[in-house]
C-alpha positions in Angstrom: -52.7 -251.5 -0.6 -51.6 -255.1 -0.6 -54.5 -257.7 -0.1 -53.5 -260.6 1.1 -56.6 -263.2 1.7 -55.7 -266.5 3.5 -57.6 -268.8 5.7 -54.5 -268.4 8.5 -56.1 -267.3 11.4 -55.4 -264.7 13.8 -56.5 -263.1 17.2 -58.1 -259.5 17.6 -56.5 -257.6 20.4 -57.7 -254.2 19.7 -59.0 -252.6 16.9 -55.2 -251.9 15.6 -53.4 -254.8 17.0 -53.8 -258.7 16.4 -52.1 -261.5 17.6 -50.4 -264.2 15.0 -48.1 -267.1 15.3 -44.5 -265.7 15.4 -43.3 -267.5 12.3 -46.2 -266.0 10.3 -45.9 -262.9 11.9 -41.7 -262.9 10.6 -43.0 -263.7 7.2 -45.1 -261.0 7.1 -42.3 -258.4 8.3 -40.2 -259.7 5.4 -43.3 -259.4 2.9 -43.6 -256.1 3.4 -39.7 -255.1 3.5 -39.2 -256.9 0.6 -41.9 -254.7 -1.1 -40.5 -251.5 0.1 -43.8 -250.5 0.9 -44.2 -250.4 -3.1 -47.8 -250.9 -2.5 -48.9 -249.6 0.5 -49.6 -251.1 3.7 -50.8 -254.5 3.9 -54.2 -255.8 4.6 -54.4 -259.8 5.9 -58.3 -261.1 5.6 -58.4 -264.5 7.8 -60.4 -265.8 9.8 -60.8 -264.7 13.4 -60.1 -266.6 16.5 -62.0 -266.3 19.7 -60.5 -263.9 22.2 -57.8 -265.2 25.1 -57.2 -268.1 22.4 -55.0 -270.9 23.5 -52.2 -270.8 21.2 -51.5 -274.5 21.6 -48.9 -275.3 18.2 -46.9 -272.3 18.0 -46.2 -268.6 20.0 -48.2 -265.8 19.1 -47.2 -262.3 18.5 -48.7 -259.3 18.5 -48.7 -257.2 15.1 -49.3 -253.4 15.3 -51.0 -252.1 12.2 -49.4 -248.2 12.8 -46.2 -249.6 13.8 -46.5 -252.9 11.2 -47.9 -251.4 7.9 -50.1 -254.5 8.8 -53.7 -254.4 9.5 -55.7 -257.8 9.8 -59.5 -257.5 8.6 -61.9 -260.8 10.3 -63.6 -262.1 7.4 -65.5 -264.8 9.5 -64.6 -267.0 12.5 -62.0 -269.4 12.4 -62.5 -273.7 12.7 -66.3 -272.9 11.4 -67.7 -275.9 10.2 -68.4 -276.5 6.6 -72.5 -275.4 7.1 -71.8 -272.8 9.1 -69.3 -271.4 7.1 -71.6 -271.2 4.1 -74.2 -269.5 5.9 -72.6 -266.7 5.8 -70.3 -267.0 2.5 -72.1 -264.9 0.3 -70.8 -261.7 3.3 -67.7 -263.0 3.3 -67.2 -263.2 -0.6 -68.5 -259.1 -0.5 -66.2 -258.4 1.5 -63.4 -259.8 -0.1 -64.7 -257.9 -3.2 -64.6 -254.8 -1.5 -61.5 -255.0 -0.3 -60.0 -255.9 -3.8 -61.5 -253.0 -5.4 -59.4 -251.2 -3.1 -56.1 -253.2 -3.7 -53.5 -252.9 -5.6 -52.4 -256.5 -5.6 -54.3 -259.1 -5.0 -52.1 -262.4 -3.0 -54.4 -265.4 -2.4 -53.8 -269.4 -2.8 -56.1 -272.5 -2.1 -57.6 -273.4 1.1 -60.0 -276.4 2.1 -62.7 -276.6 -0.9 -65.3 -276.7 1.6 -64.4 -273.2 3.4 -63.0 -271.7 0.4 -61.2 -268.2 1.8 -58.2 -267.9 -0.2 -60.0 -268.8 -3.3 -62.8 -266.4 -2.5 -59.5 -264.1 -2.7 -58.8 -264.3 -5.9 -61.8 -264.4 -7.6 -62.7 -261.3 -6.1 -59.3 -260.0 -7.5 -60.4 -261.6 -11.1 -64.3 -260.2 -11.0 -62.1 -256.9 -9.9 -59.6 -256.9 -12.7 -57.1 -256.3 -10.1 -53.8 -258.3 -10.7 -53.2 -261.3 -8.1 -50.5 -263.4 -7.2 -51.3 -267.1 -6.4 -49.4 -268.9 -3.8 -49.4 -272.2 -2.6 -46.7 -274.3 -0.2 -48.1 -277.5 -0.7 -49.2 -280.2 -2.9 -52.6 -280.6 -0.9 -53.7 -282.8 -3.1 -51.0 -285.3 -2.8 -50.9 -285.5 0.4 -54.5 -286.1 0.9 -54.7 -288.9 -1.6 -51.4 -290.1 0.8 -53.1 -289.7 3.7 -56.2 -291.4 2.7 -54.0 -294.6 2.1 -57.1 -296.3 -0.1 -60.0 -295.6 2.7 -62.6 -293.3 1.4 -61.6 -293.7 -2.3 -64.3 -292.3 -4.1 -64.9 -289.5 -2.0 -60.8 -288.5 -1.9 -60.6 -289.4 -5.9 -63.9 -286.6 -6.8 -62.4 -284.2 -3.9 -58.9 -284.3 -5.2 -60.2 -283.9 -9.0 -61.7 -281.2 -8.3 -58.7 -279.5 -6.4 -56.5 -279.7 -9.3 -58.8 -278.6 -11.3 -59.2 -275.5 -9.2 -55.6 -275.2 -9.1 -55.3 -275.1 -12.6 -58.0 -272.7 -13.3 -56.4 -270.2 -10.6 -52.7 -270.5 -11.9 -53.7 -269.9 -15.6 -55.5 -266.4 -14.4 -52.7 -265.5 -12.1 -50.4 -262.8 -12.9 -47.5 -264.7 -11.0 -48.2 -268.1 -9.6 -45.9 -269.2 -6.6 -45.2 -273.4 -6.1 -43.3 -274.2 -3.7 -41.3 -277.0 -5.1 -40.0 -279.3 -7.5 -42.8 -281.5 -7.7 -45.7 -279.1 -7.5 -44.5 -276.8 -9.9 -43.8 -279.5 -12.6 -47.6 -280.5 -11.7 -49.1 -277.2 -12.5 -46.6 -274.9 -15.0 -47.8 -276.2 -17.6 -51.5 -274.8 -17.1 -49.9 -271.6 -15.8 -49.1 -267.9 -16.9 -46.1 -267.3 -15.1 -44.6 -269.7 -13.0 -42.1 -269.6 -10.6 -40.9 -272.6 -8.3 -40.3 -271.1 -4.5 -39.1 -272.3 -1.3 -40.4 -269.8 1.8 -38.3 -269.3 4.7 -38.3 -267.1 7.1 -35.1 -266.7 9.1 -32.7 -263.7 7.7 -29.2 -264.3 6.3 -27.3 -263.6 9.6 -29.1 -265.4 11.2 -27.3 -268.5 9.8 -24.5 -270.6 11.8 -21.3 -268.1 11.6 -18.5 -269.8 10.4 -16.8 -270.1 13.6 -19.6 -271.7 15.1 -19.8 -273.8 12.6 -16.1 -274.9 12.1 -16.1 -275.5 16.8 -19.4 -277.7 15.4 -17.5 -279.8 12.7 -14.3 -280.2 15.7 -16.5 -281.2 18.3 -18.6 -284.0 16.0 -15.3 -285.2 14.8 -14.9 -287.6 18.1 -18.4 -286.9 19.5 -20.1 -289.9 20.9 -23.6 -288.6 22.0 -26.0 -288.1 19.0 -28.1 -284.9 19.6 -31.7 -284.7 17.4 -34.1 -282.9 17.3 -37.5 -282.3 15.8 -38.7 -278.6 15.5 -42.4 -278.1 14.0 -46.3 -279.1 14.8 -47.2 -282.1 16.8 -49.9 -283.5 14.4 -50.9 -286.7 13.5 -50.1 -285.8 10.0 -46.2 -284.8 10.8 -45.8 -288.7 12.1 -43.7 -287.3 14.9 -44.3 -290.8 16.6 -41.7 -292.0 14.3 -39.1 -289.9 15.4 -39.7 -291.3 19.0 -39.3 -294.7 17.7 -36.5 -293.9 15.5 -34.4 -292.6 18.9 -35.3 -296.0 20.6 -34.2 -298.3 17.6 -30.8 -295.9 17.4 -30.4 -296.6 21.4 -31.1 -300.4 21.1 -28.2 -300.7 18.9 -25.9 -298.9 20.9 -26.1 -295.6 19.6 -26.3 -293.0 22.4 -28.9 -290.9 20.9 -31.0 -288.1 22.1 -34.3 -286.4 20.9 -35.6 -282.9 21.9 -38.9 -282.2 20.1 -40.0 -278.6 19.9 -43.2 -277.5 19.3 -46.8 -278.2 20.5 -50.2 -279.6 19.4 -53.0 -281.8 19.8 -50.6 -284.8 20.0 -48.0 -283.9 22.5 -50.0 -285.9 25.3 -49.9 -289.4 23.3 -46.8 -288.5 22.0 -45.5 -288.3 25.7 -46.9 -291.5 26.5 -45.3 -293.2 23.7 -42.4 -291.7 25.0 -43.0 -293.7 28.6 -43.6 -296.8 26.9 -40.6 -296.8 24.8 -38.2 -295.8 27.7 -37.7 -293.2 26.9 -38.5 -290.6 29.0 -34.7 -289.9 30.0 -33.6 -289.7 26.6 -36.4 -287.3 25.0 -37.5 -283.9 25.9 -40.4 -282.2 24.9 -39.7 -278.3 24.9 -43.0 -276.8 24.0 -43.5 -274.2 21.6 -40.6 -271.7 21.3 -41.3 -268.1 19.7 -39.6 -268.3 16.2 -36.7 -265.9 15.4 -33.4 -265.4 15.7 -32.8 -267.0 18.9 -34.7 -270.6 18.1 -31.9 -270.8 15.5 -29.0 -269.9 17.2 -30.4 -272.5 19.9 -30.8 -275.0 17.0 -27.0 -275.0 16.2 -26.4 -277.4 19.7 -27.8 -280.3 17.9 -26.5 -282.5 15.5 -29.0 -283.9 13.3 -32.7 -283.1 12.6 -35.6 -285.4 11.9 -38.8 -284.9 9.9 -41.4 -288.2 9.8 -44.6 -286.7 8.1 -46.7 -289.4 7.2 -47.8 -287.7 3.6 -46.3 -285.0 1.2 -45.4 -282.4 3.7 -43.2 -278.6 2.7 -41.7 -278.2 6.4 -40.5 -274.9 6.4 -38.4 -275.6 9.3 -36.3 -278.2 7.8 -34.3 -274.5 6.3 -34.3 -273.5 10.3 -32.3 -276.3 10.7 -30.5 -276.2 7.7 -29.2 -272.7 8.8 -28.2 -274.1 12.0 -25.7 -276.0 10.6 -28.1 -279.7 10.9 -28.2 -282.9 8.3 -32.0 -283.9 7.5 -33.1 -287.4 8.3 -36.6 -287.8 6.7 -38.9 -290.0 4.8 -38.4 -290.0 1.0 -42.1 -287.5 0.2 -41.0 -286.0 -2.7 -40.0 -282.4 -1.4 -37.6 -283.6 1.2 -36.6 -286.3 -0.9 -35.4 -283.1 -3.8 -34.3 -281.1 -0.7 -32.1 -283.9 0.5 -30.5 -284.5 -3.2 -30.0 -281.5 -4.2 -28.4 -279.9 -1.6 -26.7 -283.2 -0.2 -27.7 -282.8 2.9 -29.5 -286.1 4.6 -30.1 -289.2 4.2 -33.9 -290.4 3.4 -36.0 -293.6 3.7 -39.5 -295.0 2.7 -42.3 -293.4 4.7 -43.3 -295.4 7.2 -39.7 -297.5 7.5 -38.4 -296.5 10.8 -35.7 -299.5 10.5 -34.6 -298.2 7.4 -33.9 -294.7 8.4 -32.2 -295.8 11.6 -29.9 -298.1 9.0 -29.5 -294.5 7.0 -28.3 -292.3 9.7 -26.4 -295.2 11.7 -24.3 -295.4 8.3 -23.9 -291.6 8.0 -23.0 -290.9 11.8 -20.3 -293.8 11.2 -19.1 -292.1 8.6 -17.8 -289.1 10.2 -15.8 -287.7 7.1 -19.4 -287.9 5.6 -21.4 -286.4 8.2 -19.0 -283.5 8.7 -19.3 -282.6 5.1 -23.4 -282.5 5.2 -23.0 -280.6 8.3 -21.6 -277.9 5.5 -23.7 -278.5 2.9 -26.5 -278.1 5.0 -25.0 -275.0 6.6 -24.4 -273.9 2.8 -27.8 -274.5 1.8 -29.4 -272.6 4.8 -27.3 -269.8 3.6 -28.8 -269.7 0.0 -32.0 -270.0 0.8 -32.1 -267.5 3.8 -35.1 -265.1 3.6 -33.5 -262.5 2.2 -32.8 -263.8 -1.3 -36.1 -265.5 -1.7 -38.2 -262.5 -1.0 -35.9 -260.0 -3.1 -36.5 -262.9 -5.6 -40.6 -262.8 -5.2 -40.2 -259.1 -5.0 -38.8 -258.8 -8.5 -41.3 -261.5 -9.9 -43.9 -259.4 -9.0 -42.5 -255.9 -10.5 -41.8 -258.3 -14.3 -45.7 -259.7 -13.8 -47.2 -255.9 -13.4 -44.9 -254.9 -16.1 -46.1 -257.7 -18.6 -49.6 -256.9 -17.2 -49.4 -253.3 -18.2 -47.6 -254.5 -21.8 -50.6 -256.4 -22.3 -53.0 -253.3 -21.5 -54.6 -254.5 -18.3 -55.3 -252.9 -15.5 -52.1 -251.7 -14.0 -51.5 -250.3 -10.4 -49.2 -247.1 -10.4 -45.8 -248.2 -9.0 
């Protein structure tokens, strides 16, 4: 089997059948296609969420582990505190062990020091001598040293050391290490094995704006007056989704008729609604709620024209590639993933976290400049098509087979293939 140990959490239904947010649940799918079912079915340890569970930030899904290949195994309950959950560590740990001994492959990253599941993954899959692939999607560290913004110095300074030093220790043991990233894989390939820099997405390669949709896009935007936007992710205090609210009334004060749908859901959609009021907005913005993710979301994404993402810290947003795919320029503060993103693919236009003003300024310039904005509209459409799903999990797929091989060169344990 493949183990998969992550501190995602999901809901029991029955014995055979859990519930999971429908983005992860598509990424799983594509996991195990991509695998061919190379190693067997695949087990996902998380933690467990209560029953009737509100899913507040995204749709859930049911996953069916006869129909799936996917069965889900509680390791302990999810949102435990930091006491609570070390009560009952050392079961969780054996269970984690068990489970390896049974694995082929052992797929675990880094999760919150102080509830340490995915970690408790791979160690289980080093004391096991079972190969293990580390993954991880974001520079955690970075962004809480960003977040902190100078308060709690010492305490972020000691808890960040000791992060990286984790993440070191994990991606010189790994027998393939994912970073997702330009700037977290120059961070950490140095200490590592065997390294690959990744981006994950999720939507599949038809999927993408077809080129006739694309070209009625580019006619329509050529004398288009209204600005369609729209932000598509978590409403979090983290994601600074505030900004984009006051990025659509700065636009709208200067005369741009601009418009802002935000999809998604979360603990801040009720201020963020207010804000909305209080800016004047409330004819100009719609808040959607959460949409299931799939083929659908993106094909509704392709009536917009530009997207926005405002996270206050180092953020890896996978759906900045949903809207990519859909055919949509990226205006975002300059954290260093988007800020790569945005260069390398020339598709956006970026400004200095926090500088609403000075994004505006950015995507006033670019919408004026309609030659300009047409031809991110295909680059982005252009990037969405390279990195569809398809070629990133054939790629991780292939990683995988090379690190077994140079496993079993090296006269380790080595799972029959």
């Amino acid at each position: 089997m493949y183990l998969l140990v992550i501190q995602v959490p999901f809901e029991r239904v029955s014995k055979d059948v859990a519930l999971v947010a429908s983005d992860w649940a598509c990424a799983l799918r594509l996991l195990r296609d991509s695998m061919q079912r190379r190693h067997g079915h695949i087990v996902v340890a998380a933690p467990e969420l209560p029953t009737k569970y509100t899913w507040r930030e995204q749709e859930s899904v049911p996953i069916a582990a006869d129909q799936d290949g996917i069965r889900f195994v509680g390791l302990c309950q999810a949102h435990l505190r930091a006491m609570h959950f070390w009560r009952q560590a050392r079961r969780v740990y054996r269970q984690c062990l068990e489970l390896a001994t049974q694995a082929e492959v052992v797929h675990a990253g880094m999760s919150d020091l102080f509830r340490p599941i995915s970690q408790f993954g791979w160690l289980a899959a080093l004391q096991t001598n079972t190969p293990f692939v580390f993954v991880e999607d974001t520079d955690s560290a970075m962004q809480i040293r960003q977040l902190a913004a100078g308060r709690k110095q010492v305490r972020t300074a000691l808890y960040c050391h000791l992060y990286d030093k984790v993440m070191k220790y994990a991606v010189t043991h790994a027998d393939l290490s994912l970073l997702k990233g330009k700037q977290l894989y120059e961070r950490f390939q140095p200490y590592a094995k065997n390294a690959k820099l990744f981006h994950n997405t999720s939507y599949e390669a038809h999927w993408v704006i077809p080129e006739t949709q694309l070209r009625e896009k580019i006619d329509r935007l050529a004398t288009a007056k209204k600005i369609r936007c729209v932000y598509l992710g978590r409403l979090v205090a983290r994601k600074g989704v505030e900004d984009t609210l006051r990025f659509i009334a700065e636009l709208r004060q200067l005369g741009c008729d601009a418009y802002l749908d935000i999809i998604g859901g979360g603990d801040e959609k009720e201020s963020l609604v207010s804000l909305s009021v209080a800016l004047g907005l409330s004819e100009y913005v719609t808040f959607r709620g959460v949409q299931p993710y799939g083929e659908t979301l993106l094909a509704d994404l392709r009536q917009y024209d530009l997207q926005l993402q405002t996270p206050r810290a180092e953020d890896t947003p996978r759906s900045v590639f949903d809207g990519l795919a859909s055919g949509l320029p990226l205006a975002a503060y300059d954290v260093d993933y988007l800020a790569n993103l945005i260069h390398t693919e020339n598709c956006g236009v970026t400004a200095p976290t926090g500088h609403v003003k000075a994004l505006v300024r950015a995507a006033m310039a670019l919408w004026s400049d309609r030659p300009r904005f047409v031809s991110m509209v295909k680059n982005s459409a252009a990037a969405g098509g390279k990195h569809a799903a398809n070629y990133w999990y054939k790629k991780r797929a292939a990683w995988l087979v090379e690190a077994l091989q140079q496993r079993q060169i090296s006269g380790k344990k080595i799972p029959d293939c």
